[in-house]
Predicted model as a PDB file, atoms N, CA, C, CB and O in Angstrom, pLDDT in the B-factor column:
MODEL        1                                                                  
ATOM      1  N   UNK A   1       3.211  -4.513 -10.247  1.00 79.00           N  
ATOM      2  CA  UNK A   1       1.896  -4.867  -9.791  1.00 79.00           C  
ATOM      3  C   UNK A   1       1.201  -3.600  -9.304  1.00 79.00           C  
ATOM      4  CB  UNK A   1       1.961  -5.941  -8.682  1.00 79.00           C  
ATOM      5  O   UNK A   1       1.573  -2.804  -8.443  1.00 79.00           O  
ATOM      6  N   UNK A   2       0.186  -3.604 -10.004  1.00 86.00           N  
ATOM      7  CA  UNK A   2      -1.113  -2.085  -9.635  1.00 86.00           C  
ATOM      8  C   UNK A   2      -1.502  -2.508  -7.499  1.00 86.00           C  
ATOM      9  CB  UNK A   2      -3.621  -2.526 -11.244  1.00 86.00           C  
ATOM     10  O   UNK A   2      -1.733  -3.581  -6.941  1.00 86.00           O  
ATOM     11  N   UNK A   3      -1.434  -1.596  -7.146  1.00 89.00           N  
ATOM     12  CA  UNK A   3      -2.465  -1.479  -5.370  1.00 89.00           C  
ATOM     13  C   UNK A   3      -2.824  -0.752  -5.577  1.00 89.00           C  
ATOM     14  CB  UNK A   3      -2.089  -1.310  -3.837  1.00 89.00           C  
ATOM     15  O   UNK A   3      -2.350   0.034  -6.398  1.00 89.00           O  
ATOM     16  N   UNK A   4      -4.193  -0.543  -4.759  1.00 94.00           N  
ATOM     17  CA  UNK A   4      -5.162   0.760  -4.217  1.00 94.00           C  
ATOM     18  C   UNK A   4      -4.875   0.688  -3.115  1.00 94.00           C  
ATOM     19  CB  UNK A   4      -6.729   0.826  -4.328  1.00 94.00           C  
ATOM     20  O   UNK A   4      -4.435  -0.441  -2.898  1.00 94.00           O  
ATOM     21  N   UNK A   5      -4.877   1.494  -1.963  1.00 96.00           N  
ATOM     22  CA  UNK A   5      -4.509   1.850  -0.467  1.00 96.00           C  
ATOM     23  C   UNK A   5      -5.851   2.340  -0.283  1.00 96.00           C  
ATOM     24  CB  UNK A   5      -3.186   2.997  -0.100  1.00 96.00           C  
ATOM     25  O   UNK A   5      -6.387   3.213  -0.965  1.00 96.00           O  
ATOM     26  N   UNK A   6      -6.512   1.526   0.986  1.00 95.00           N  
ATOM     27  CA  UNK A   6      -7.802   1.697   1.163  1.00 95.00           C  
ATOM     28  C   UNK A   6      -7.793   2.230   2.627  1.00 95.00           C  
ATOM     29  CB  UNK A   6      -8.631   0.404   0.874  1.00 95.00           C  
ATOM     30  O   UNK A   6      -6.938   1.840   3.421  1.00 95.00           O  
ATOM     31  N   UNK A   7      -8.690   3.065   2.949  1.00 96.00           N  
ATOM     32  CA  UNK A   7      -8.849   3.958   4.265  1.00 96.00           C  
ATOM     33  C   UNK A   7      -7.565   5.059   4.431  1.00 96.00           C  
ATOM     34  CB  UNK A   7      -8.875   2.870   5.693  1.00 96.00           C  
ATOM     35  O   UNK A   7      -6.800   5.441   3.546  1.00 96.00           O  
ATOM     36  N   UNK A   8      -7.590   5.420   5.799  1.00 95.00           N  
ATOM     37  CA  UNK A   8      -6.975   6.674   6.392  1.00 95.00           C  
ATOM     38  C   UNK A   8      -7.267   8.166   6.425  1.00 95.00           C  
ATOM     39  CB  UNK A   8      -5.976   6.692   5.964  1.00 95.00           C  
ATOM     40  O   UNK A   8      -8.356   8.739   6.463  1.00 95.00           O  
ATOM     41  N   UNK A   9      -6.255   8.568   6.405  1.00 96.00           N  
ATOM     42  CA  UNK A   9      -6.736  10.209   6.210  1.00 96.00           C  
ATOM     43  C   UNK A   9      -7.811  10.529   4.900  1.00 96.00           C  
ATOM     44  CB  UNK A   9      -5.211  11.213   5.870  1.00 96.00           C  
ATOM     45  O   UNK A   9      -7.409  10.225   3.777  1.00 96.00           O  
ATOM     46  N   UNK A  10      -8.465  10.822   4.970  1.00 96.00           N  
ATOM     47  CA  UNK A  10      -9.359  11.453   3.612  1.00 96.00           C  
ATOM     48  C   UNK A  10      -8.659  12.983   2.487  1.00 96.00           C  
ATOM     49  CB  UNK A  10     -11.042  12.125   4.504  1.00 96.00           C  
ATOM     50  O   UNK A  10      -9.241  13.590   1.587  1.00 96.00           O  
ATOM     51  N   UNK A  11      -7.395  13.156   2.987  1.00 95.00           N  
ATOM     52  CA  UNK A  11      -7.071  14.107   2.472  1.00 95.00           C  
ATOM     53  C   UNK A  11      -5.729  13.614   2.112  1.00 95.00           C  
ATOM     54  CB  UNK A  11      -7.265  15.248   3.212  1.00 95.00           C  
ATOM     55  O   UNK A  11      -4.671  14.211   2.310  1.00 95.00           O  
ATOM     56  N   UNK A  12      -5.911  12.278   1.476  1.00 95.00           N  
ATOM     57  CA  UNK A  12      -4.882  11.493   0.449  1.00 95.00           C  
ATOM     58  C   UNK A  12      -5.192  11.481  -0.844  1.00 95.00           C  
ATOM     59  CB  UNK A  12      -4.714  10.092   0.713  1.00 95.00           C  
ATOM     60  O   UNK A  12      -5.874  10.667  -1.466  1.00 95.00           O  
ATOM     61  N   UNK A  13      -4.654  12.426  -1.198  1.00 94.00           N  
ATOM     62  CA  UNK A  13      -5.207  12.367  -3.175  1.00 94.00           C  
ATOM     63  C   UNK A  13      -5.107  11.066  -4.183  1.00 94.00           C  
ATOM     64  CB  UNK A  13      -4.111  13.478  -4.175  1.00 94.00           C  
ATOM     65  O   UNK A  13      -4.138  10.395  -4.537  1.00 94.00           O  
ATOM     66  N   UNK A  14      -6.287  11.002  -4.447  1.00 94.00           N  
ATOM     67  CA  UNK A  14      -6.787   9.875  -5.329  1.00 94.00           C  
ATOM     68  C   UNK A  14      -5.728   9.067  -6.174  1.00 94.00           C  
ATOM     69  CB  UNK A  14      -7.783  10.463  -6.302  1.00 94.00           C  
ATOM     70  O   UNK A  14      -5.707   7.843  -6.304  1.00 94.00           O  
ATOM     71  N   UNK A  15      -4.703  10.137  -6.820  1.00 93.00           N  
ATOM     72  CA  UNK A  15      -3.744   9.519  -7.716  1.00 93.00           C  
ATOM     73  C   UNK A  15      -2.291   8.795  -6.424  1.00 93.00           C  
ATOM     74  CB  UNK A  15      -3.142  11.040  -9.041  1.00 93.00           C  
ATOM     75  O   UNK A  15      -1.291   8.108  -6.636  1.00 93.00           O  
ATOM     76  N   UNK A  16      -2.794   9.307  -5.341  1.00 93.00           N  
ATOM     77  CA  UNK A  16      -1.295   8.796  -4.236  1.00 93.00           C  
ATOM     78  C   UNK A  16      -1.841   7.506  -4.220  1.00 93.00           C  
ATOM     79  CB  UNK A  16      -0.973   9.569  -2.326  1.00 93.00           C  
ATOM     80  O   UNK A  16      -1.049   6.602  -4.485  1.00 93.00           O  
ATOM     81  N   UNK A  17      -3.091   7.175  -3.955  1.00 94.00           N  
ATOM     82  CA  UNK A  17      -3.721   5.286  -3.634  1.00 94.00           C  
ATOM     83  C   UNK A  17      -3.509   4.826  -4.724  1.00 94.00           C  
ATOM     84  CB  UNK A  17      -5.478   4.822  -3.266  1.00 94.00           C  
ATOM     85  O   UNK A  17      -4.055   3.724  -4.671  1.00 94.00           O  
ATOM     86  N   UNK A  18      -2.949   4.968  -5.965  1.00 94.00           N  
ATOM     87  CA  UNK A  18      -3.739   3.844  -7.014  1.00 94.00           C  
ATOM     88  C   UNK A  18      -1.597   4.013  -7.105  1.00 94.00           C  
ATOM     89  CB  UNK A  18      -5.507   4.465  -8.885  1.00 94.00           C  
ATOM     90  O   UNK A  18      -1.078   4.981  -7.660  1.00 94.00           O  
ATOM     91  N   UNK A  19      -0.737   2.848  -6.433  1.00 88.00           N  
ATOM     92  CA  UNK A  19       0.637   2.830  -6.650  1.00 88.00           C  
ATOM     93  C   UNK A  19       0.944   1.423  -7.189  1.00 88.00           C  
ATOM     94  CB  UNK A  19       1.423   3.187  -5.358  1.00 88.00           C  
ATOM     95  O   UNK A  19       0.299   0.376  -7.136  1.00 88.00           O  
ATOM     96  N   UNK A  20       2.116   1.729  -7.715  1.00 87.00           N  
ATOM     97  CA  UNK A  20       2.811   0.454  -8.507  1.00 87.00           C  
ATOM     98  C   UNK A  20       3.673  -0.153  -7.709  1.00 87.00           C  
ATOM     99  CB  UNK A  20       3.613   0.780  -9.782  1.00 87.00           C  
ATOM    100  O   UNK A  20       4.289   0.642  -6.999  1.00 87.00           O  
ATOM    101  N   UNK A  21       3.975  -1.385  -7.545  1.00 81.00           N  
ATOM    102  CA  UNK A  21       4.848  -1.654  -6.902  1.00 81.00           C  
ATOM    103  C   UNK A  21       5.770  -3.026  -7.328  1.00 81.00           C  
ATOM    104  CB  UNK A  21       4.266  -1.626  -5.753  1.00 81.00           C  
ATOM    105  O   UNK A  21       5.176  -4.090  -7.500  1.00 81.00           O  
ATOM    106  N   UNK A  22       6.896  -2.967  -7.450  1.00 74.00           N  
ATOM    107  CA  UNK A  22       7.470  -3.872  -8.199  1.00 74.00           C  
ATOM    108  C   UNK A  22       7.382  -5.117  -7.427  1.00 74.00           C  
ATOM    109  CB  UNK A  22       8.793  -3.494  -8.579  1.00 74.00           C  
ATOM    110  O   UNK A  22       7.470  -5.043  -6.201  1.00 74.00           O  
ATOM    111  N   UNK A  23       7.148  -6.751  -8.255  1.00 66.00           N  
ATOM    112  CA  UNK A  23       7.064  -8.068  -7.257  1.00 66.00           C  
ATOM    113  C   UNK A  23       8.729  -8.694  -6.507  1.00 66.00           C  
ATOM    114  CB  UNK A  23       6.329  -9.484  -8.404  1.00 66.00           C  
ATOM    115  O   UNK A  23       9.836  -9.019  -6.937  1.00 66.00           O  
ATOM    116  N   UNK A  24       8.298  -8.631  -5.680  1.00 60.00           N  
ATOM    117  CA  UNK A  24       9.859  -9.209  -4.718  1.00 60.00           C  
ATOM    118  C   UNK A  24      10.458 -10.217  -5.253  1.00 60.00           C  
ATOM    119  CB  UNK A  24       9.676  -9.814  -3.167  1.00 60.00           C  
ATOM    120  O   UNK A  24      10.690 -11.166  -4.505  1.00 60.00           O  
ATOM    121  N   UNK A  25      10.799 -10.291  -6.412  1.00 56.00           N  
ATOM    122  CA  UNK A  25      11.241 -11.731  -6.891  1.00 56.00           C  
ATOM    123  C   UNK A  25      10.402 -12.756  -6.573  1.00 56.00           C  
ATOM    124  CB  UNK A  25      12.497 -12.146  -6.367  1.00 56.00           C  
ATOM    125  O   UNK A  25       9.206 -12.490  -6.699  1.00 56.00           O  
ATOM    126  N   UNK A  26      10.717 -13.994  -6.149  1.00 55.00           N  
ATOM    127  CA  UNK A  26       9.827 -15.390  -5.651  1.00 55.00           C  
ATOM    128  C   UNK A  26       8.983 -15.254  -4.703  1.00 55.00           C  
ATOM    129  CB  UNK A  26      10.587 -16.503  -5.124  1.00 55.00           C  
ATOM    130  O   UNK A  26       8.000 -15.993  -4.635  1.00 55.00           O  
ATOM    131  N   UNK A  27       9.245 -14.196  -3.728  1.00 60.00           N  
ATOM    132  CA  UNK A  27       8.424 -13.901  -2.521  1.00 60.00           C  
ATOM    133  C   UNK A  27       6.793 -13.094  -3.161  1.00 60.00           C  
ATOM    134  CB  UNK A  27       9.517 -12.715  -1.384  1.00 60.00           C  
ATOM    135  O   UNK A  27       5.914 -13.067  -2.300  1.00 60.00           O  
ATOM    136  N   UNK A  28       6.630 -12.839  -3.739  1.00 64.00           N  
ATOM    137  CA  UNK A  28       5.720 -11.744  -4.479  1.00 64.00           C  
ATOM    138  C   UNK A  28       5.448 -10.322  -3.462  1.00 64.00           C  
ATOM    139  CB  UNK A  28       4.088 -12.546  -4.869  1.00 64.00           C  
ATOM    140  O   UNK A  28       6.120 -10.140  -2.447  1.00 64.00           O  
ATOM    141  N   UNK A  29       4.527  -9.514  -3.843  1.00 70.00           N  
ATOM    142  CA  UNK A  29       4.450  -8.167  -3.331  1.00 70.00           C  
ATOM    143  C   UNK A  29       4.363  -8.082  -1.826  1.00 70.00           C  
ATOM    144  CB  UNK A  29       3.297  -7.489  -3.919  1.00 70.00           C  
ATOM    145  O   UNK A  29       3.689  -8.749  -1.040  1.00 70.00           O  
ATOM    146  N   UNK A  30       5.196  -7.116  -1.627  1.00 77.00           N  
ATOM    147  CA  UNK A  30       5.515  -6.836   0.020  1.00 77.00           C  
ATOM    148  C   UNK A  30       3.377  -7.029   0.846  1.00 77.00           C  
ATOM    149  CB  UNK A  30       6.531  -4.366   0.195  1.00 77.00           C  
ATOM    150  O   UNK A  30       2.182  -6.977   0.555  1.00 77.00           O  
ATOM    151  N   UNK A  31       4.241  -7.226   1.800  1.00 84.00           N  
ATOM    152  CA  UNK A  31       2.508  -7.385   3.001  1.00 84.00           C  
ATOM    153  C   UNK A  31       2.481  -5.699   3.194  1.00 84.00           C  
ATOM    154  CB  UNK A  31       2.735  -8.562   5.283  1.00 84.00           C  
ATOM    155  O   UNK A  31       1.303  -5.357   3.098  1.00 84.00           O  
ATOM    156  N   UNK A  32       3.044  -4.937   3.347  1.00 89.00           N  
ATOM    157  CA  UNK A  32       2.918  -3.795   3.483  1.00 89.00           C  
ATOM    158  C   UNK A  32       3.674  -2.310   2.533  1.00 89.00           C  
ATOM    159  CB  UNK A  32       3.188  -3.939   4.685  1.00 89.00           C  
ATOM    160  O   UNK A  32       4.641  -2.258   1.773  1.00 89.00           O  
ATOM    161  N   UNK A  33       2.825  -1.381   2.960  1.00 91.00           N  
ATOM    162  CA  UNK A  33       3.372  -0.272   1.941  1.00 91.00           C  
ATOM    163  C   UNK A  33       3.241   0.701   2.681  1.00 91.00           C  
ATOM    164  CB  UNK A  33       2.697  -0.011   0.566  1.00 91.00           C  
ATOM    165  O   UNK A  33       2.129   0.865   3.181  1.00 91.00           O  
ATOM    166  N   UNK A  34       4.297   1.639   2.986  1.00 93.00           N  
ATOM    167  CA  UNK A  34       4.376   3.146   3.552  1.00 93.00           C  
ATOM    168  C   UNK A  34       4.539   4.268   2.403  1.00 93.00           C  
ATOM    169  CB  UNK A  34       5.711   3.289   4.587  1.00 93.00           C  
ATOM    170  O   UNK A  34       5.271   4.093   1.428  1.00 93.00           O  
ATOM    171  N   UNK A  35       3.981   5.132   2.560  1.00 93.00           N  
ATOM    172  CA  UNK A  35       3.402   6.418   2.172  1.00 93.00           C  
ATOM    173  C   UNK A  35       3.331   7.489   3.056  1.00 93.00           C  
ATOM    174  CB  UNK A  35       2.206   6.255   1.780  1.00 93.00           C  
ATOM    175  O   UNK A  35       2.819   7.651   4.164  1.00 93.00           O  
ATOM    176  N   UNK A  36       3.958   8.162   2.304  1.00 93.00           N  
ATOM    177  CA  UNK A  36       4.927   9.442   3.075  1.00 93.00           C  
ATOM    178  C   UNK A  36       3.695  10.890   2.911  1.00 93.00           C  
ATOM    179  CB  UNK A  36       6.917   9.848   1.865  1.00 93.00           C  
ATOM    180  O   UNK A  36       3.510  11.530   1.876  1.00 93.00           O  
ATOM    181  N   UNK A  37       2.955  11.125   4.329  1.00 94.00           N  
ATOM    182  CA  UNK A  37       1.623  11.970   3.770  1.00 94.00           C  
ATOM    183  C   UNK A  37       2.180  13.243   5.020  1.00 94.00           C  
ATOM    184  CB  UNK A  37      -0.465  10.973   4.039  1.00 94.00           C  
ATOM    185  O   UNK A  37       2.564  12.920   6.144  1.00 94.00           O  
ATOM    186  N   UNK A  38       2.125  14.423   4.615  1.00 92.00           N  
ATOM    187  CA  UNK A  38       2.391  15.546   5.441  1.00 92.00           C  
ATOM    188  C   UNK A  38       2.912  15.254   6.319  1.00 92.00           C  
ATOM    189  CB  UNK A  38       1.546  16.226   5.822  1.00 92.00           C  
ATOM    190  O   UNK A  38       3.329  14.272   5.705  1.00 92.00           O  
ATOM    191  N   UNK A  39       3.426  15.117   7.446  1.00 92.00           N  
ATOM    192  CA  UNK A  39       4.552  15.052   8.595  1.00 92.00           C  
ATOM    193  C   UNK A  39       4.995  13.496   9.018  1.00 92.00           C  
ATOM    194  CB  UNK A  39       3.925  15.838  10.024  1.00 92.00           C  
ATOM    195  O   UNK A  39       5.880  13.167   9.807  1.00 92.00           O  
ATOM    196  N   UNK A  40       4.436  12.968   8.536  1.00 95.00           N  
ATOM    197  CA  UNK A  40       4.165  11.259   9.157  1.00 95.00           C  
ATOM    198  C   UNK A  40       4.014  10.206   7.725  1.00 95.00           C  
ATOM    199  CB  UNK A  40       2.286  11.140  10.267  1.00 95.00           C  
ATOM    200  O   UNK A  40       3.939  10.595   6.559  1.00 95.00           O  
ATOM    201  N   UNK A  41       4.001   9.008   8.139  1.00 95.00           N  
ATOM    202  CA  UNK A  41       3.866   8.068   7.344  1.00 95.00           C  
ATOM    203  C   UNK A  41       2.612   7.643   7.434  1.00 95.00           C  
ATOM    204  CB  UNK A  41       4.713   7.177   7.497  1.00 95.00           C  
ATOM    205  O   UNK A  41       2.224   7.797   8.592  1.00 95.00           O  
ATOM    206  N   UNK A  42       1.557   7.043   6.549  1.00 96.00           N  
ATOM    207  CA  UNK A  42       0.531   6.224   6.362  1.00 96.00           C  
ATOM    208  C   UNK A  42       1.115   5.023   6.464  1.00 96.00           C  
ATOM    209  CB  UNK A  42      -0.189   6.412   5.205  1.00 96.00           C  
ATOM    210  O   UNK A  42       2.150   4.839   5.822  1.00 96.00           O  
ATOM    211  N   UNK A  43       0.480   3.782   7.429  1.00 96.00           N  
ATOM    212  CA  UNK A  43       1.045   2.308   6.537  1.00 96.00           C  
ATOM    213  C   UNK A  43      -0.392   1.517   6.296  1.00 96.00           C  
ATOM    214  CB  UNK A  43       2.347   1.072   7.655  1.00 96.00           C  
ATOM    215  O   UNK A  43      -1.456   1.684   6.892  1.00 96.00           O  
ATOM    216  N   UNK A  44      -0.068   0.612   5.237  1.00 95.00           N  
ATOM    217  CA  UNK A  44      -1.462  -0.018   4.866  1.00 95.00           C  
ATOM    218  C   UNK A  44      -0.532  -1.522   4.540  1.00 95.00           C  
ATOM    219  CB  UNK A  44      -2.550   0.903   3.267  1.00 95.00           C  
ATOM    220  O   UNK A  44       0.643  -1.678   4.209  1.00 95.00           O  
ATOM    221  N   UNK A  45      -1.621  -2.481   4.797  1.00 93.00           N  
ATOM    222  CA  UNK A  45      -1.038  -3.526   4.652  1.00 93.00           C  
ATOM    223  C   UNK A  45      -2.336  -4.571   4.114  1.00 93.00           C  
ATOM    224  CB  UNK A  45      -0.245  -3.846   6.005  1.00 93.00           C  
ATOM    225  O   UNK A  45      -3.529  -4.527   4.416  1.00 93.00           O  
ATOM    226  N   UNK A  46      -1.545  -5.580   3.136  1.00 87.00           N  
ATOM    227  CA  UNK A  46      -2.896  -6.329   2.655  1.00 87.00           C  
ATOM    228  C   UNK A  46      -3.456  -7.769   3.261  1.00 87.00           C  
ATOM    229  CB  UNK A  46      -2.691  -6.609   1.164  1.00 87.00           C  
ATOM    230  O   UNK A  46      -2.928  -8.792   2.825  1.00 87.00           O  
ATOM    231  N   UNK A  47      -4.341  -7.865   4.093  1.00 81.00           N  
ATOM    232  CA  UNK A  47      -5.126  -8.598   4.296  1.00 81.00           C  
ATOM    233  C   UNK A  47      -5.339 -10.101   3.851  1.00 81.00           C  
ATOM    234  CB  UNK A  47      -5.825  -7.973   4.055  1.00 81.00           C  
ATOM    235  O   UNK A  47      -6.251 -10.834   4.233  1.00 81.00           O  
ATOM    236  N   UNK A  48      -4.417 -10.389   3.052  1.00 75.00           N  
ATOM    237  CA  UNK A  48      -4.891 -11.736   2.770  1.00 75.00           C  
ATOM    238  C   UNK A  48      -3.750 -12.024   1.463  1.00 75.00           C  
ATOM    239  CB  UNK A  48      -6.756 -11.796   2.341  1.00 75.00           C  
ATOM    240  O   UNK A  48      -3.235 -11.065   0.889  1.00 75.00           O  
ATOM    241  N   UNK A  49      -3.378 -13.677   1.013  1.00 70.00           N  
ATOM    242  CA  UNK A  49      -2.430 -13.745   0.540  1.00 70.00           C  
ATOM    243  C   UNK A  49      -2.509 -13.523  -0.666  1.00 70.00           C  
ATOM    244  CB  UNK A  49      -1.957 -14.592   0.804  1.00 70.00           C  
ATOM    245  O   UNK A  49      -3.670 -13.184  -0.895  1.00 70.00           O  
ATOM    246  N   UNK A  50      -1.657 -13.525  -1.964  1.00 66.00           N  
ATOM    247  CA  UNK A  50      -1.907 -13.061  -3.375  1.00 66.00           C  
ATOM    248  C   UNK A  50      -2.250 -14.333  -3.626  1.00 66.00           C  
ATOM    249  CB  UNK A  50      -0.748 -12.355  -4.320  1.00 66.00           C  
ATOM    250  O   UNK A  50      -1.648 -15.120  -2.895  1.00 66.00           O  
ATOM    251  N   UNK A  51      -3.148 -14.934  -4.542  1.00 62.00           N  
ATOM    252  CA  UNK A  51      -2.830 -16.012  -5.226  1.00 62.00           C  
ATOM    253  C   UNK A  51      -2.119 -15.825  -6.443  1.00 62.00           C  
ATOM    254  CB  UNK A  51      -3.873 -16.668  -5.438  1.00 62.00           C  
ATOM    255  O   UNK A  51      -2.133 -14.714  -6.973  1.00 62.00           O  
ATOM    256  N   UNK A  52      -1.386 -16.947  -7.042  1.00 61.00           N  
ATOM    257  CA  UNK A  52      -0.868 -17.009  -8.144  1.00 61.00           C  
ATOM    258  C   UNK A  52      -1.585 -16.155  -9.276  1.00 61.00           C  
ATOM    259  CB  UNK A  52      -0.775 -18.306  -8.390  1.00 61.00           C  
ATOM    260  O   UNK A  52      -2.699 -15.660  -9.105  1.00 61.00           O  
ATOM    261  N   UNK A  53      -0.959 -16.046 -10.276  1.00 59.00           N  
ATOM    262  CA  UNK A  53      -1.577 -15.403 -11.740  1.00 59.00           C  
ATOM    263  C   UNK A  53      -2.491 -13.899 -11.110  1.00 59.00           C  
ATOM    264  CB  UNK A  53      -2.952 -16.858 -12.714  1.00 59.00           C  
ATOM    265  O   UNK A  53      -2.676 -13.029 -11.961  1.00 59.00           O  
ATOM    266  N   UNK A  54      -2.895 -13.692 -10.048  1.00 56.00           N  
ATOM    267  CA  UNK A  54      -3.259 -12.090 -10.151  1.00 56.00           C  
ATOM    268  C   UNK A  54      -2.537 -11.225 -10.481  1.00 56.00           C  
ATOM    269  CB  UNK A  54      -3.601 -11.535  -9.171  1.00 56.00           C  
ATOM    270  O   UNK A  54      -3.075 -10.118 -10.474  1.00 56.00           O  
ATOM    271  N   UNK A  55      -1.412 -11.252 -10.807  1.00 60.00           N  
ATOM    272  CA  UNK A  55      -0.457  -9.517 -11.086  1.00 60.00           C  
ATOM    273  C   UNK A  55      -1.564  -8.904 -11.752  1.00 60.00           C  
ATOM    274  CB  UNK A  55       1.259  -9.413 -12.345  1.00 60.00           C  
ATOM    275  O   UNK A  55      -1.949  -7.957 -11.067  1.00 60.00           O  
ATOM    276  N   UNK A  56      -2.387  -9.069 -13.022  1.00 66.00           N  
ATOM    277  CA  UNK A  56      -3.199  -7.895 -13.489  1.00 66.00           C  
ATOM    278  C   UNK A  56      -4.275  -7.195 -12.724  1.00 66.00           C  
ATOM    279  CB  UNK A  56      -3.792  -8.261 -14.572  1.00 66.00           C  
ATOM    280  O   UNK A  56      -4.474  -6.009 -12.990  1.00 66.00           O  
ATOM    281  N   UNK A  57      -4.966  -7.763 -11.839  1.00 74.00           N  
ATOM    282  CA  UNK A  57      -5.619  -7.125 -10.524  1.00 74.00           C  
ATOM    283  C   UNK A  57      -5.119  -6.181  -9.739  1.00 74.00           C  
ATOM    284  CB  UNK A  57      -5.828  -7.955  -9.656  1.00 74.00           C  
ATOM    285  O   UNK A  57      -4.179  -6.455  -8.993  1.00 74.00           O  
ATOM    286  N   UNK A  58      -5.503  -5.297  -9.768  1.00 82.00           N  
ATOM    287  CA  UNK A  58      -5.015  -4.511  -8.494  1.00 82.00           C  
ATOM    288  C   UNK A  58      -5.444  -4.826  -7.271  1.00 82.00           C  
ATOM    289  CB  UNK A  58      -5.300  -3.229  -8.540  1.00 82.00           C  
ATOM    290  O   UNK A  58      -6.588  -4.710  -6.831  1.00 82.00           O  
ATOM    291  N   UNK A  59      -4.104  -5.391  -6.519  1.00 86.00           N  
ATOM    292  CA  UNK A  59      -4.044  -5.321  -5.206  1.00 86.00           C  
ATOM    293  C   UNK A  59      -4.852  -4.142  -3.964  1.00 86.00           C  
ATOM    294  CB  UNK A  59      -2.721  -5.259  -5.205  1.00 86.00           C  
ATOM    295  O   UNK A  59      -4.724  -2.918  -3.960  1.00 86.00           O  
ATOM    296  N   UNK A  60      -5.582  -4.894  -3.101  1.00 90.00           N  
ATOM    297  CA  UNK A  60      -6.198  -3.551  -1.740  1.00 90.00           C  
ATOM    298  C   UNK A  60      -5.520  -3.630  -0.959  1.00 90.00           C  
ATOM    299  CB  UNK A  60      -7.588  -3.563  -0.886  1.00 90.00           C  
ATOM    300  O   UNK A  60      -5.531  -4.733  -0.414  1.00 90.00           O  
ATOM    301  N   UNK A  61      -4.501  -2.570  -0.382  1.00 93.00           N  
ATOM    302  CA  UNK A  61      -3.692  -2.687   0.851  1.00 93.00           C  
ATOM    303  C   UNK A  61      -4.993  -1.974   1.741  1.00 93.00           C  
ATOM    304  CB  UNK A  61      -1.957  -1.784   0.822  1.00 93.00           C  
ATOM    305  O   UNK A  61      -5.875  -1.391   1.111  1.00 93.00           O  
ATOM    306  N   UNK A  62      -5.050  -2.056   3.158  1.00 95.00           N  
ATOM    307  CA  UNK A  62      -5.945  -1.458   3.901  1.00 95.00           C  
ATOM    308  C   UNK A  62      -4.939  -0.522   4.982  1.00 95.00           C  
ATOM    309  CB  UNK A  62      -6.969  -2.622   4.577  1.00 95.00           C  
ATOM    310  O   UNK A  62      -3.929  -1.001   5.498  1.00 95.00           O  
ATOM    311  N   UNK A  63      -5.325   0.623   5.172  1.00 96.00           N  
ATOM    312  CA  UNK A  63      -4.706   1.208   5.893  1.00 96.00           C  
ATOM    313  C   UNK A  63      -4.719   0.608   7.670  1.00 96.00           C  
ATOM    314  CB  UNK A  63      -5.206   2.511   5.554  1.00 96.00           C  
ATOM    315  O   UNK A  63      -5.724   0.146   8.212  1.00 96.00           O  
ATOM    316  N   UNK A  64      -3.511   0.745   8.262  1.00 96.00           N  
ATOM    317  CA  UNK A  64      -3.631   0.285   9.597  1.00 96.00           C  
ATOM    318  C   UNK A  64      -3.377   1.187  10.838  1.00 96.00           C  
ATOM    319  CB  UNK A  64      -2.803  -0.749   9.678  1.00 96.00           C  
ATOM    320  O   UNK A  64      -4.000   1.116  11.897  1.00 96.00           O  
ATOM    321  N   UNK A  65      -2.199   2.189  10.496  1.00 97.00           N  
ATOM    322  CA  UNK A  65      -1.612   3.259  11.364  1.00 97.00           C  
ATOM    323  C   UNK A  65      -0.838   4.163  10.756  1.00 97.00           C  
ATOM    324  CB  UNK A  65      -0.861   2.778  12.360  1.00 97.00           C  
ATOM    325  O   UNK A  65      -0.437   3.952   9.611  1.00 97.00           O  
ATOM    326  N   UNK A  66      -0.529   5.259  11.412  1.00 97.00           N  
ATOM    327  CA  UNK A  66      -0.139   6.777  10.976  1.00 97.00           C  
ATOM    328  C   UNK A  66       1.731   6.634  12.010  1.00 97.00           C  
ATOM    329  CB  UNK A  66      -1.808   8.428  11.855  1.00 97.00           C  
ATOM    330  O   UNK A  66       1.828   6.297  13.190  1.00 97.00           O  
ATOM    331  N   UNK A  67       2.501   6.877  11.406  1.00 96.00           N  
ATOM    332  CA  UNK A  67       3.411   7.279  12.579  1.00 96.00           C  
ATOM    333  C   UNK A  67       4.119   8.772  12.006  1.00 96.00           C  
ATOM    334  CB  UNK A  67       4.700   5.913  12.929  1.00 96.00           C  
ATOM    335  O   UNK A  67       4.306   9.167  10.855  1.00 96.00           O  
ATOM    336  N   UNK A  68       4.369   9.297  13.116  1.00 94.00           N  
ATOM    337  CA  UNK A  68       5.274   9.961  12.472  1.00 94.00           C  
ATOM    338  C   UNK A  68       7.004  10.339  12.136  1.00 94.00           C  
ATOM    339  CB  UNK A  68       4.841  10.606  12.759  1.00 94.00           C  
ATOM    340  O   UNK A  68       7.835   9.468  12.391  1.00 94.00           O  
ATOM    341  N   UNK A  69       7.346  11.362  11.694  1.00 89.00           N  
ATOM    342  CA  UNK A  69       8.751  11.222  11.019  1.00 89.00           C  
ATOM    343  C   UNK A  69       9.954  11.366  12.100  1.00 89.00           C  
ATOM    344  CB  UNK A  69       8.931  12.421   9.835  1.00 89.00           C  
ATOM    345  O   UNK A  69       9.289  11.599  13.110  1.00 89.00           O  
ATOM    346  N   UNK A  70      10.763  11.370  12.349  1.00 82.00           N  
ATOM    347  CA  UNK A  70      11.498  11.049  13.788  1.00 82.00           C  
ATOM    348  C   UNK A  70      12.535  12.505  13.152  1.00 82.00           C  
ATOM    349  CB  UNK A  70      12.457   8.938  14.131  1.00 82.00           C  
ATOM    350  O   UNK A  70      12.834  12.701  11.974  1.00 82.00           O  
ATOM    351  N   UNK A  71      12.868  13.253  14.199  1.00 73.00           N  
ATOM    352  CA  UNK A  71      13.587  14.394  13.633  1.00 73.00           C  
ATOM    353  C   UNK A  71      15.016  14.345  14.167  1.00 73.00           C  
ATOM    354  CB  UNK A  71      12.884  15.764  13.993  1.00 73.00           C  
ATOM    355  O   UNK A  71      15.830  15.207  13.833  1.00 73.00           O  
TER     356      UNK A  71                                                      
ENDMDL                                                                          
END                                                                             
């Protein structure tokens, strides 16, 4: 299944938002997606439920918070 990752840092290259992500078996695509951006993680999460038959749509995750990497 195609997502776009919408908001956050502005210095996330165009080809990092547009990700694939495989469907969870019966559950369908995760509520959230982390993305690994210079020292920290991006997380974006989508807003609202899939309905049936969209897989060809690309999914909008919306960005929510930044954390960073634990050393």
């Amino acid at each position: 299944m195609n997502v776009i990752l919408i908001g956050g840092p502005a210095d996330i290259p165009d080809a990092a938002r547009k990700v694939r992500l495989s469907l969870a078996g019966e559950s369908g695509p995760a509520e959230k997606v982390k993305l690994r951006h210079g020292n920290g993680y991006e997380h974006f999460e989508r807003p609202y439920d899939v309905p049936s038959g969209q897989s060809t749509v690309p999914l909008a995750y919306h960005w929510t918070m930044r954390t960073q990497i634990a050393e």
